[in-house]
Biopython code that builds the backbone (N, CA, C, O; Angstrom):
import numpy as np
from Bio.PDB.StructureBuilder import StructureBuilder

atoms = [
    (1, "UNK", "N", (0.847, -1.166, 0.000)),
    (1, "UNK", "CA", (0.000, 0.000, 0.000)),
    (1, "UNK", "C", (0.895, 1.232, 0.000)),
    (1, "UNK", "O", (1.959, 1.218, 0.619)),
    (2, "UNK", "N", (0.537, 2.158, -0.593)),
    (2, "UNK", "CA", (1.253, 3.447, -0.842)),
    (2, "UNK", "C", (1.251, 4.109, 0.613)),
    (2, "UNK", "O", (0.369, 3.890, 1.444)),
    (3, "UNK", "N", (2.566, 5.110, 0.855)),
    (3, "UNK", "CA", (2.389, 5.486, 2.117)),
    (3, "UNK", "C", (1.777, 6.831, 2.072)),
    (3, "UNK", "O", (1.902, 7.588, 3.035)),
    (4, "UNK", "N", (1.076, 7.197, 0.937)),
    (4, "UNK", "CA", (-0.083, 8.714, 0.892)),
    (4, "UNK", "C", (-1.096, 7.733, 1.972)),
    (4, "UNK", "O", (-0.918, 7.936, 3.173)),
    (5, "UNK", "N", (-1.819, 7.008, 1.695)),
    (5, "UNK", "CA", (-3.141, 6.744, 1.835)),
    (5, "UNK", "C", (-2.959, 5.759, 3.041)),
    (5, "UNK", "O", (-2.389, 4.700, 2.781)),
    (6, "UNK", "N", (-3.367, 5.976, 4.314)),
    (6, "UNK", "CA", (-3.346, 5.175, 5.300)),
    (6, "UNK", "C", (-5.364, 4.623, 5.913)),
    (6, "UNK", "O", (-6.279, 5.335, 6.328)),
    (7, "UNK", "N", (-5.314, 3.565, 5.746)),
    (7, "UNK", "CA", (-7.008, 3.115, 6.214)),
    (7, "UNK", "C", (-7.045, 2.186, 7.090)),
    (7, "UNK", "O", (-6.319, 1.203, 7.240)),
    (8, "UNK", "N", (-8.043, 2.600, 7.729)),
    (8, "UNK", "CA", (-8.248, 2.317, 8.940)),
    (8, "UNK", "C", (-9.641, 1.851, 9.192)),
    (8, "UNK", "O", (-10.679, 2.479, 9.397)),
    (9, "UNK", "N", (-9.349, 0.428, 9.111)),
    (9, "UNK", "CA", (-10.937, -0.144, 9.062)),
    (9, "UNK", "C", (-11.498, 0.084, 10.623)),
    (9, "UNK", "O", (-10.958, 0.348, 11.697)),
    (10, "UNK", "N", (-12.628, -0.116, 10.255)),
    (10, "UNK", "CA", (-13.934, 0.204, 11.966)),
    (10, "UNK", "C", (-14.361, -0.957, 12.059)),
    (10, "UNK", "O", (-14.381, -1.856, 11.218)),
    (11, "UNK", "N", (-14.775, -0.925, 13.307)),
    (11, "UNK", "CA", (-15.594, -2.154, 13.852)),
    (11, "UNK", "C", (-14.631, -3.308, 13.902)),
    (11, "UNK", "O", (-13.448, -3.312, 14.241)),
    (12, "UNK", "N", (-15.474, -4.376, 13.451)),
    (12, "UNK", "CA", (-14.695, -5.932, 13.365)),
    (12, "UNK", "C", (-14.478, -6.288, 11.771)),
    (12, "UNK", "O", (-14.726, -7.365, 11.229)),
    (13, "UNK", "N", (-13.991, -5.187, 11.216)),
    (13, "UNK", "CA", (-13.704, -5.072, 9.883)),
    (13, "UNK", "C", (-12.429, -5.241, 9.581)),
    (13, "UNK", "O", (-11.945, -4.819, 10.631)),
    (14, "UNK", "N", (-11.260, -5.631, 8.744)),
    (14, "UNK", "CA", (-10.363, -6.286, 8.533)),
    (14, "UNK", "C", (-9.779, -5.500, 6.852)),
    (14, "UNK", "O", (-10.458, -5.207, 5.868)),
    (15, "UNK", "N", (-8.961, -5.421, 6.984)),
    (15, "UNK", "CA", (-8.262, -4.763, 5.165)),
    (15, "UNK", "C", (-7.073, -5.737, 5.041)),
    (15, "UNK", "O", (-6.094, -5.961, 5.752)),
    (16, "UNK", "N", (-7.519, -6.227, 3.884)),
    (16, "UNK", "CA", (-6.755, -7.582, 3.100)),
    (16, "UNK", "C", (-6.077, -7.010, 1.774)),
    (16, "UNK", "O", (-6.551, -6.290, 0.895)),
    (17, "UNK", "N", (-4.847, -7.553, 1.919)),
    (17, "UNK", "CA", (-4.425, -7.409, 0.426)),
    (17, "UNK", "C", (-4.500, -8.792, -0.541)),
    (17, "UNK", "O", (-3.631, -9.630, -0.301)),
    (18, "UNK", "N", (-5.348, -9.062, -1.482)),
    (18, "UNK", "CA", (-5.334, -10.255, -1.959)),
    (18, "UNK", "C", (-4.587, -10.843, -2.736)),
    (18, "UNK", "O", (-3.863, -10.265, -3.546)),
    (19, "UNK", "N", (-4.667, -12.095, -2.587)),
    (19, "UNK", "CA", (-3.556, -13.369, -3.332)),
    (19, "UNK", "C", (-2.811, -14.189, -1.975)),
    (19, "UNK", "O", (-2.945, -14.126, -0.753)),
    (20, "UNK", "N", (-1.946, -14.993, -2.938)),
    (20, "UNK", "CA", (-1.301, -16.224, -2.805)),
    (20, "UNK", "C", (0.103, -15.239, -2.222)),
    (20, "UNK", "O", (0.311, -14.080, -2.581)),
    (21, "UNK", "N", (0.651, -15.742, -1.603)),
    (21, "UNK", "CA", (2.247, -15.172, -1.826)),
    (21, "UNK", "C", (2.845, -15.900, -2.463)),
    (21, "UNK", "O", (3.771, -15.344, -3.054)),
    (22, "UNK", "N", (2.686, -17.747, -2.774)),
    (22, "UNK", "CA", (2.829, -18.183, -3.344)),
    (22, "UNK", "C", (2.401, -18.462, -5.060)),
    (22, "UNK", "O", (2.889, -19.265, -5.854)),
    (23, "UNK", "N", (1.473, -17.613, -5.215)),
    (23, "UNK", "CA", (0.838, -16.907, -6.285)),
    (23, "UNK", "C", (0.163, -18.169, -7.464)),
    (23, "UNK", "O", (-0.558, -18.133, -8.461)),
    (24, "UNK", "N", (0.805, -19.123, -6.752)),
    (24, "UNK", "CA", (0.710, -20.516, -8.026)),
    (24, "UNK", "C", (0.740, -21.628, -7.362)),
    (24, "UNK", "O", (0.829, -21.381, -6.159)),
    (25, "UNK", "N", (0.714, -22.534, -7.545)),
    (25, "UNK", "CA", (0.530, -24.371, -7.124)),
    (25, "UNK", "C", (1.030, -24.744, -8.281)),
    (25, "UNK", "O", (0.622, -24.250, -9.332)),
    (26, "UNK", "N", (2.202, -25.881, -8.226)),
    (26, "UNK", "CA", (2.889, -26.846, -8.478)),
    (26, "UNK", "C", (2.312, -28.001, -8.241)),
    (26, "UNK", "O", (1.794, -28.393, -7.196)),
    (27, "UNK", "N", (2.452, -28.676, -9.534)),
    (27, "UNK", "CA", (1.600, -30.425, -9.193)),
    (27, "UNK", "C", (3.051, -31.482, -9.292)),
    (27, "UNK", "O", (3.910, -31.257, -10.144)),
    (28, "UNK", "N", (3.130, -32.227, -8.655)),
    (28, "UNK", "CA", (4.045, -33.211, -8.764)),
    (28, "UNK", "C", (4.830, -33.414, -9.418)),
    (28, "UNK", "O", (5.978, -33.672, -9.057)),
    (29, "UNK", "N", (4.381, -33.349, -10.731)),
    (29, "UNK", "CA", (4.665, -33.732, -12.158)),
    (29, "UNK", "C", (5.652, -31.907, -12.797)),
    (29, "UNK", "O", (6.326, -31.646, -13.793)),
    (30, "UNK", "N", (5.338, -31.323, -11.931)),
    (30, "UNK", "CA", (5.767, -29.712, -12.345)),
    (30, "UNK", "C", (5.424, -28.905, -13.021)),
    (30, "UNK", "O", (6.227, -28.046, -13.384)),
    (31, "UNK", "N", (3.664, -28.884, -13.577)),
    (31, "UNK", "CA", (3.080, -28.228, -13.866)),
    (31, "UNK", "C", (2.764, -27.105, -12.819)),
    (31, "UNK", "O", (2.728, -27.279, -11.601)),
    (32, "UNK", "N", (2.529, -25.855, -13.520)),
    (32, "UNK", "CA", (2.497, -24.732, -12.391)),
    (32, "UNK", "C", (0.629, -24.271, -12.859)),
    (32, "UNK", "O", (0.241, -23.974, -13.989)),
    (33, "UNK", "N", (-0.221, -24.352, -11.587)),
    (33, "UNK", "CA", (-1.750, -24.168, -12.086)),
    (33, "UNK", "C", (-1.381, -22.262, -11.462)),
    (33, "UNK", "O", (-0.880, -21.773, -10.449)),
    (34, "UNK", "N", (-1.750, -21.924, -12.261)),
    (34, "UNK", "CA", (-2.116, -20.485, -12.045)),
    (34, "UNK", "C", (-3.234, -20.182, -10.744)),
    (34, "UNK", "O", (-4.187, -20.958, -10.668)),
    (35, "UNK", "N", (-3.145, -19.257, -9.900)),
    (35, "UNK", "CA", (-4.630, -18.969, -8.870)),
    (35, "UNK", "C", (-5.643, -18.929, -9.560)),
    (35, "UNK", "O", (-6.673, -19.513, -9.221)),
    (36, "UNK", "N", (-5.545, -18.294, -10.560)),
    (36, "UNK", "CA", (-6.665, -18.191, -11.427)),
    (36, "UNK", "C", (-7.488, -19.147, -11.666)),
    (36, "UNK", "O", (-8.690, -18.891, -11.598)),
    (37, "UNK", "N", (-7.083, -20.380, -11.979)),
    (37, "UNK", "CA", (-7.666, -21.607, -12.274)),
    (37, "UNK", "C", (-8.762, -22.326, -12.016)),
    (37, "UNK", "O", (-9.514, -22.956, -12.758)),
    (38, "UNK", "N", (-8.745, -22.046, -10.225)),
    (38, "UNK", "CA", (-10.075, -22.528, -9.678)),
    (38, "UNK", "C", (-10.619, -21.221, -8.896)),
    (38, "UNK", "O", (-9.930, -20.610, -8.079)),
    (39, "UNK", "N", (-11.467, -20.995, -9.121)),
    (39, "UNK", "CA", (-12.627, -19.970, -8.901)),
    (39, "UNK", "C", (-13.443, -20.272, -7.506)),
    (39, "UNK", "O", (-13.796, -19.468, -6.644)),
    (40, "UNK", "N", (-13.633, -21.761, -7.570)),
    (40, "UNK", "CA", (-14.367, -22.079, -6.320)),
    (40, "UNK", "C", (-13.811, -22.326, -4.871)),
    (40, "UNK", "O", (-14.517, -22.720, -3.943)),
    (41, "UNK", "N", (-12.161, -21.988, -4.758)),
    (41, "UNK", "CA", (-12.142, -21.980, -3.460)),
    (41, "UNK", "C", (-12.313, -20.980, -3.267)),
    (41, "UNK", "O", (-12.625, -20.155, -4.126)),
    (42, "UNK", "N", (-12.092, -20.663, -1.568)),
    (42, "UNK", "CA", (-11.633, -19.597, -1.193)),
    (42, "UNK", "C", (-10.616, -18.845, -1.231)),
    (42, "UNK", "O", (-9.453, -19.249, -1.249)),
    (43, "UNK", "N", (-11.132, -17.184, -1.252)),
    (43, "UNK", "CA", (-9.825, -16.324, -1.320)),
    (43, "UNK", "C", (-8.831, -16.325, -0.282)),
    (43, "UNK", "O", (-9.031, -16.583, 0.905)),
    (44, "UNK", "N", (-7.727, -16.012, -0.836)),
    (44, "UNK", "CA", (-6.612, -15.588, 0.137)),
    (44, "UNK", "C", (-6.288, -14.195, -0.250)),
    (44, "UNK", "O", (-6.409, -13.625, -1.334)),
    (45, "UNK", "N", (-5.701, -13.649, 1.273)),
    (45, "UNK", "CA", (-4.781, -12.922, 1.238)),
    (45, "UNK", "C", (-4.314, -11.878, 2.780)),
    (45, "UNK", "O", (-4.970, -11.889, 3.821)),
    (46, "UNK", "N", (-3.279, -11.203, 2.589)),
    (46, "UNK", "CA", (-2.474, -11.233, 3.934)),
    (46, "UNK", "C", (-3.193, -9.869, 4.802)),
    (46, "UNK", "O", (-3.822, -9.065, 4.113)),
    (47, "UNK", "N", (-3.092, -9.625, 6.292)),
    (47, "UNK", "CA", (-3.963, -8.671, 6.215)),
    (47, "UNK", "C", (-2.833, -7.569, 6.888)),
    (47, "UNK", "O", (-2.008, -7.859, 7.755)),
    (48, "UNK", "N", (-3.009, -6.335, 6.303)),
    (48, "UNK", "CA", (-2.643, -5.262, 6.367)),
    (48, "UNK", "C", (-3.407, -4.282, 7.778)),
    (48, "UNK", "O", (-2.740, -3.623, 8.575)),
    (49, "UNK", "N", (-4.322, -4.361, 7.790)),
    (49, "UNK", "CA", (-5.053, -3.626, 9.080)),
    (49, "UNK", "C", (-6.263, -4.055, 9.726)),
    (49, "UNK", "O", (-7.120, -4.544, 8.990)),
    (50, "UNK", "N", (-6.511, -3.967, 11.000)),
    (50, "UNK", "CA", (-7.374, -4.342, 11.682)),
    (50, "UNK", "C", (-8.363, -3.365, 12.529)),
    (50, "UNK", "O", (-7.831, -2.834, 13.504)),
    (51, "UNK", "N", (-9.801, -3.043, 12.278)),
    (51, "UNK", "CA", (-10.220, -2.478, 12.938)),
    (51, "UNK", "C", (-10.621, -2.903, 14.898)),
    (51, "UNK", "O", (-10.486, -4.064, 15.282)),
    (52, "UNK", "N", (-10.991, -2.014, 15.678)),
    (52, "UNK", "CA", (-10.883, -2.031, 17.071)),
    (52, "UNK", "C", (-11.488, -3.523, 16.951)),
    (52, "UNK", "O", (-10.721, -4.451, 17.207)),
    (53, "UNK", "N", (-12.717, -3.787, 16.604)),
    (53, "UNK", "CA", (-13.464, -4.912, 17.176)),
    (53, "UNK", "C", (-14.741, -5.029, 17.120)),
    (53, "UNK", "O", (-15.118, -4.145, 16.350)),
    (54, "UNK", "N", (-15.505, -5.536, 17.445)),
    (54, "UNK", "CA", (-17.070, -6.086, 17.617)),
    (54, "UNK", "C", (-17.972, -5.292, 18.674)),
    (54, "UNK", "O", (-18.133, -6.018, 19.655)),
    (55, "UNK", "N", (-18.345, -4.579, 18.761)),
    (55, "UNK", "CA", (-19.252, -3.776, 19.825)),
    (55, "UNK", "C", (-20.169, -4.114, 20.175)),
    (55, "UNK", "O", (-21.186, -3.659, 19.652)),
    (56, "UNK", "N", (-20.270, -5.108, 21.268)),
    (56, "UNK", "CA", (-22.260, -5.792, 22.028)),
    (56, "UNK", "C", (-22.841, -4.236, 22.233)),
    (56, "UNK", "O", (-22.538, -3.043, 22.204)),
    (57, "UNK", "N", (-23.941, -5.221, 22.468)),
    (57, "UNK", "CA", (-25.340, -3.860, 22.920)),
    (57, "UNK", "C", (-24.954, -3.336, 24.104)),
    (57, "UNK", "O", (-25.375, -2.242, 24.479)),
    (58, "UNK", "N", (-24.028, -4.141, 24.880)),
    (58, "UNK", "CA", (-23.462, -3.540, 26.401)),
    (58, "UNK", "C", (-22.411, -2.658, 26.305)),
    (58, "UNK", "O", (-22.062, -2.086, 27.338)),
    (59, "UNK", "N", (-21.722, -2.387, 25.074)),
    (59, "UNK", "CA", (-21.010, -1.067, 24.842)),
    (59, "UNK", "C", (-19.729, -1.920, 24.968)),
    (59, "UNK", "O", (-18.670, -1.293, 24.926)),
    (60, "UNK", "N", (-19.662, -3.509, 25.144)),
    (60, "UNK", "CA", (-18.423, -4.156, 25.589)),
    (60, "UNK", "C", (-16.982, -4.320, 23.973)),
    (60, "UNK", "O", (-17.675, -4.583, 22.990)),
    (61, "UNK", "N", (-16.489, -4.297, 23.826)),
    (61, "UNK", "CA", (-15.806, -4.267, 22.506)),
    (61, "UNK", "C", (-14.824, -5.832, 22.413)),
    (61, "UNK", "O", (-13.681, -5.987, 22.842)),
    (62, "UNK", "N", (-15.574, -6.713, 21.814)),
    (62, "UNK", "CA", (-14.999, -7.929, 21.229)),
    (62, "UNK", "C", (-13.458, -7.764, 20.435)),
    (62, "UNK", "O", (-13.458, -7.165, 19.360)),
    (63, "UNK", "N", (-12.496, -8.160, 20.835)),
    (63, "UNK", "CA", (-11.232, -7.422, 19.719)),
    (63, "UNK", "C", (-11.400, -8.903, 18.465)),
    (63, "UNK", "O", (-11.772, -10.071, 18.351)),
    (64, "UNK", "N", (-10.869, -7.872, 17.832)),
    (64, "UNK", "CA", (-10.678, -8.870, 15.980)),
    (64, "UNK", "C", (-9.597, -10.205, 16.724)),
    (64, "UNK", "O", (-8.947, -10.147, 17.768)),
    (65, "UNK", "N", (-9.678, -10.913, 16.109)),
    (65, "UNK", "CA", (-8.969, -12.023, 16.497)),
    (65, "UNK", "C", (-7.395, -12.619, 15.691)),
    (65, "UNK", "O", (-6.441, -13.315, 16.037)),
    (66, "UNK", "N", (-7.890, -11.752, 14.249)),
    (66, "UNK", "CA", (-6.725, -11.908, 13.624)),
    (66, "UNK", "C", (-5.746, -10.728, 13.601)),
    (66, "UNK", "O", (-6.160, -9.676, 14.087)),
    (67, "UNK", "N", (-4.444, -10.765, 13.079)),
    (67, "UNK", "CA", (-3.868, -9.485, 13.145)),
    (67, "UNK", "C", (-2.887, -9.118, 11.813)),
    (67, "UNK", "O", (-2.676, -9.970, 10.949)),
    (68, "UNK", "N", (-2.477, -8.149, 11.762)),
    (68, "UNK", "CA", (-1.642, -7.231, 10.870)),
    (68, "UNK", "C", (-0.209, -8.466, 10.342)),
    (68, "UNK", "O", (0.615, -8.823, 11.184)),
    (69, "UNK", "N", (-0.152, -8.901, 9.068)),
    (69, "UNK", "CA", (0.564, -9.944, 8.892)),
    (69, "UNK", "C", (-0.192, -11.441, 8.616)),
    (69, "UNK", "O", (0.191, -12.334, 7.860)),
    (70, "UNK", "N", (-1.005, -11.421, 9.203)),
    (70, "UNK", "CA", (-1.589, -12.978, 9.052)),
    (70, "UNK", "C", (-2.112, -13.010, 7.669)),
    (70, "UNK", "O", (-2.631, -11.990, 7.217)),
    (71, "UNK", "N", (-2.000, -14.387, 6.751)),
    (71, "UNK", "CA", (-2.561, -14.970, 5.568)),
    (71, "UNK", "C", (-4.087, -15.409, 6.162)),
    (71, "UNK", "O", (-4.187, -16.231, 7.073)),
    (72, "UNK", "N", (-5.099, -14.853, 5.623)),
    (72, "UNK", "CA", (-6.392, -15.618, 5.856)),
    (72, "UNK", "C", (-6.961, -16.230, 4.178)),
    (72, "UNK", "O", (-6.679, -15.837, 3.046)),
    (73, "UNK", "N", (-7.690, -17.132, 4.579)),
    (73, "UNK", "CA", (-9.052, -17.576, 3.725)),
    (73, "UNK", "C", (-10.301, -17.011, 4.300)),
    (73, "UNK", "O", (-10.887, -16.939, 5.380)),
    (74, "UNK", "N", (-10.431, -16.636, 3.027)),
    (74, "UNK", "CA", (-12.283, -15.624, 3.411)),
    (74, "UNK", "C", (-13.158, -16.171, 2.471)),
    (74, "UNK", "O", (-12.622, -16.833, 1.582)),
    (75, "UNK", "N", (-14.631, -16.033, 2.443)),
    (75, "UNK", "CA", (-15.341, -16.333, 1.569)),
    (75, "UNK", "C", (-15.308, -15.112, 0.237)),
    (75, "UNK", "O", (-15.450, -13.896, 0.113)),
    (76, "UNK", "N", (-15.054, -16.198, -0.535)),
    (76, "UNK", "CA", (-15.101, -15.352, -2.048)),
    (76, "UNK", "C", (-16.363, -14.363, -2.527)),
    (76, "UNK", "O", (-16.384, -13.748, -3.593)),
    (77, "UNK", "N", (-17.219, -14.347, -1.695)),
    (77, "UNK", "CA", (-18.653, -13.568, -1.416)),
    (77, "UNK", "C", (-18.695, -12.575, -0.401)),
    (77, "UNK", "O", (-19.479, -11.654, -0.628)),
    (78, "UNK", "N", (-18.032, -12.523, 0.694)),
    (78, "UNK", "CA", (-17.828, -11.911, 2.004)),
    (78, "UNK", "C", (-17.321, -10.516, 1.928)),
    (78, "UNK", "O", (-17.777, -9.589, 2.597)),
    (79, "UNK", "N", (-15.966, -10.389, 0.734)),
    (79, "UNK", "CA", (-15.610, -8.773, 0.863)),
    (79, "UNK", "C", (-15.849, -7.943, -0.032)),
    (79, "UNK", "O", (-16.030, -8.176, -1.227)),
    (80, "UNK", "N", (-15.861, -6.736, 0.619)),
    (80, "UNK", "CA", (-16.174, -5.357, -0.354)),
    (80, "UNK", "C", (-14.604, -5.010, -0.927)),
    (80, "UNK", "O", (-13.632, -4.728, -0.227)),
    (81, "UNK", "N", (-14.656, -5.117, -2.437)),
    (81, "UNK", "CA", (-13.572, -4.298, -2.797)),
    (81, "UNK", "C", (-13.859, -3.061, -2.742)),
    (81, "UNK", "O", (-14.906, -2.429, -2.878)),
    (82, "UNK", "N", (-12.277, -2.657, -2.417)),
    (82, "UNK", "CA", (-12.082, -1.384, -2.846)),
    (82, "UNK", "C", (-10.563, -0.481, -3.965)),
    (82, "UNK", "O", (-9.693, -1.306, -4.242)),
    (83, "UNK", "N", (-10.427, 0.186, -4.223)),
    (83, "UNK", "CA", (-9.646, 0.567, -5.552)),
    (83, "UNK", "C", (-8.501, 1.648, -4.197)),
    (83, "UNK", "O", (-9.021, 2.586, -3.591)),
    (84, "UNK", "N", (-7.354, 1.349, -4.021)),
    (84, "UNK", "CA", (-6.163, 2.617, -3.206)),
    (84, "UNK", "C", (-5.360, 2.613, -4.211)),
    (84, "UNK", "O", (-4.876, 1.694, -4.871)),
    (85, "UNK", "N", (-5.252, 3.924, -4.271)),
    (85, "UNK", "CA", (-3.945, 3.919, -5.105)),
    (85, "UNK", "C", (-3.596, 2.957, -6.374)),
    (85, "UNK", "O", (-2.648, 2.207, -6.608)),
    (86, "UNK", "N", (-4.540, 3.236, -6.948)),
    (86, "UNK", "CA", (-4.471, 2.197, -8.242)),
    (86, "UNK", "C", (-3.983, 0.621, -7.468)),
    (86, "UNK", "O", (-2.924, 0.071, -7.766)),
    (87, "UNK", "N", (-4.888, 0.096, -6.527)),
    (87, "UNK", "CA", (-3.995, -1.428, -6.191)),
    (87, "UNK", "C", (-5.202, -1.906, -5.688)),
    (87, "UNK", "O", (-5.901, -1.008, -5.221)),
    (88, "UNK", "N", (-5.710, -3.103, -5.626)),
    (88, "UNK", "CA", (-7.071, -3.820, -5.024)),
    (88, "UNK", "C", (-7.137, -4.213, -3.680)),
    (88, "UNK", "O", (-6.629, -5.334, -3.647)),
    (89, "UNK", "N", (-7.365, -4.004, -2.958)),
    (89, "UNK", "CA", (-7.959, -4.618, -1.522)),
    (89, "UNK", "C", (-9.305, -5.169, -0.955)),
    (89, "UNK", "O", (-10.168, -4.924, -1.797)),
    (90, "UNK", "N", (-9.714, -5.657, -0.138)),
    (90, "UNK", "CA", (-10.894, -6.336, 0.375)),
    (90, "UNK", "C", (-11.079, -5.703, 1.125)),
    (90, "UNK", "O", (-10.037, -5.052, 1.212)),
    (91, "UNK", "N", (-12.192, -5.128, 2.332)),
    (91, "UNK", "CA", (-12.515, -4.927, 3.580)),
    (91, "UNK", "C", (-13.365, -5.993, 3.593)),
    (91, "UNK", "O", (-14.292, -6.287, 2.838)),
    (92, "UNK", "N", (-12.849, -6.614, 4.711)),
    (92, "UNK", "CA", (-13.792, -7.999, 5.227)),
    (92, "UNK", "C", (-14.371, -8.086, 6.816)),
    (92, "UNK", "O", (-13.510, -8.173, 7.692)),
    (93, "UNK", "N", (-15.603, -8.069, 7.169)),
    (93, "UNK", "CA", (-16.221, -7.986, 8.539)),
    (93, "UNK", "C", (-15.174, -9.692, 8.882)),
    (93, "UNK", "O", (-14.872, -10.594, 8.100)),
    (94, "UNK", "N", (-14.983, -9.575, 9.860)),
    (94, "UNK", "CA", (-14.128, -10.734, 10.497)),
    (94, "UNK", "C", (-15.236, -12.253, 10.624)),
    (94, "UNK", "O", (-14.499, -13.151, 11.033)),
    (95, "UNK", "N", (-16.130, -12.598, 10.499)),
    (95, "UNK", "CA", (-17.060, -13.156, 10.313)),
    (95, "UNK", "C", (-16.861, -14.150, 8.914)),
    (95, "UNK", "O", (-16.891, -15.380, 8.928)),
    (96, "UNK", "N", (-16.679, -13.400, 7.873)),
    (96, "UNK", "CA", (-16.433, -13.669, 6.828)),
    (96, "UNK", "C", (-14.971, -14.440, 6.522)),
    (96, "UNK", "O", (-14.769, -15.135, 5.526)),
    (97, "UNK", "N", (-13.980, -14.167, 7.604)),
    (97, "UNK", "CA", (-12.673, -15.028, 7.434)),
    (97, "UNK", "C", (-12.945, -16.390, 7.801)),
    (97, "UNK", "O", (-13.659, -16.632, 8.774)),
    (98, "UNK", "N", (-12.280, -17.571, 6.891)),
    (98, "UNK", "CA", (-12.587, -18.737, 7.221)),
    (98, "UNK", "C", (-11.605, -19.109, 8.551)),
    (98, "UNK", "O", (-11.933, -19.363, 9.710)),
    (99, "UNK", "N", (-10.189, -19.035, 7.879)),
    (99, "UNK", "CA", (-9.135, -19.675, 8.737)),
    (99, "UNK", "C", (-8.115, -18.626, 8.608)),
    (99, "UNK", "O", (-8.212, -17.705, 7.798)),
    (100, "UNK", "N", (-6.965, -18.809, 9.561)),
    (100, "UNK", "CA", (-5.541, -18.194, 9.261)),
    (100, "UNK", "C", (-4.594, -19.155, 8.639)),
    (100, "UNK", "O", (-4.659, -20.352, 8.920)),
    (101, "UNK", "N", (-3.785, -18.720, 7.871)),
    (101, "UNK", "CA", (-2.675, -19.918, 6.892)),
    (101, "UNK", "C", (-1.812, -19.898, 8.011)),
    (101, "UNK", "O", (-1.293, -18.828, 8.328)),
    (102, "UNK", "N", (-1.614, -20.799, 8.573)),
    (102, "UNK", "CA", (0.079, -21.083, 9.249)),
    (102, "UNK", "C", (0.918, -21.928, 8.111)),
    (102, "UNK", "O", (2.089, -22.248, 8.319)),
]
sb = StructureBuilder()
sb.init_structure("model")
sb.init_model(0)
sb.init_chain("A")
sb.init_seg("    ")
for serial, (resi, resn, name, xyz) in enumerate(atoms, 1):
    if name == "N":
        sb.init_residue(resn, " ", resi, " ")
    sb.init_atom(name, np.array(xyz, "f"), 0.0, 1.0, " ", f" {name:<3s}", serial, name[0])
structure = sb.get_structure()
């Protein structure tokens, strides 16, 4: 992300930069499948910022669970793009993350 534009998601909202870091899959044989390929998993990608958290009706504040650095899988339905600096990102309600990649 460019260092003009700094964002700062709210709530239990999450800013993803998407993809693979590995960008591709290798099959045995040494064919390289592009991400592109399959459509039906889930997205990846690493997350850049984390908003405060989840707010109950008791004013109590749930914190996000994932953090700044982590690879997630999210549902390919779940985030809002958005356009920074000519570059693509997700905002994703934390709900919507499946898992973290270790």
């Amino acid at each position: 992300m460019n260092t003009k534009t700094k964002i700062i998601p709210l709530a239990d909202r999450v800013l993803v930069k998407p993809g693979n870091p590995k960008d591709s899959m290798k099959t045995k044989s040494g064919i390289i499948i592009p991400d592109t390929a399959s459509k039906d998993i889930p997205e990846m990608g690493e997350v850049l910022a984390v908003g405060e958290g989840k707010m109950l009706d008791n004013g109590e504040i749930i914190p996000v669970k994932v953090k700044v650095g982590d690879l997630v899988l999210f549902s390919k339905y779940g985030p809002d793009e958005v356009k920074i600096d000519d570059e693509k990102y997700f905002i994703i309600r934390e709900e919507a993350i499946l898992a973290v990649v270790k």
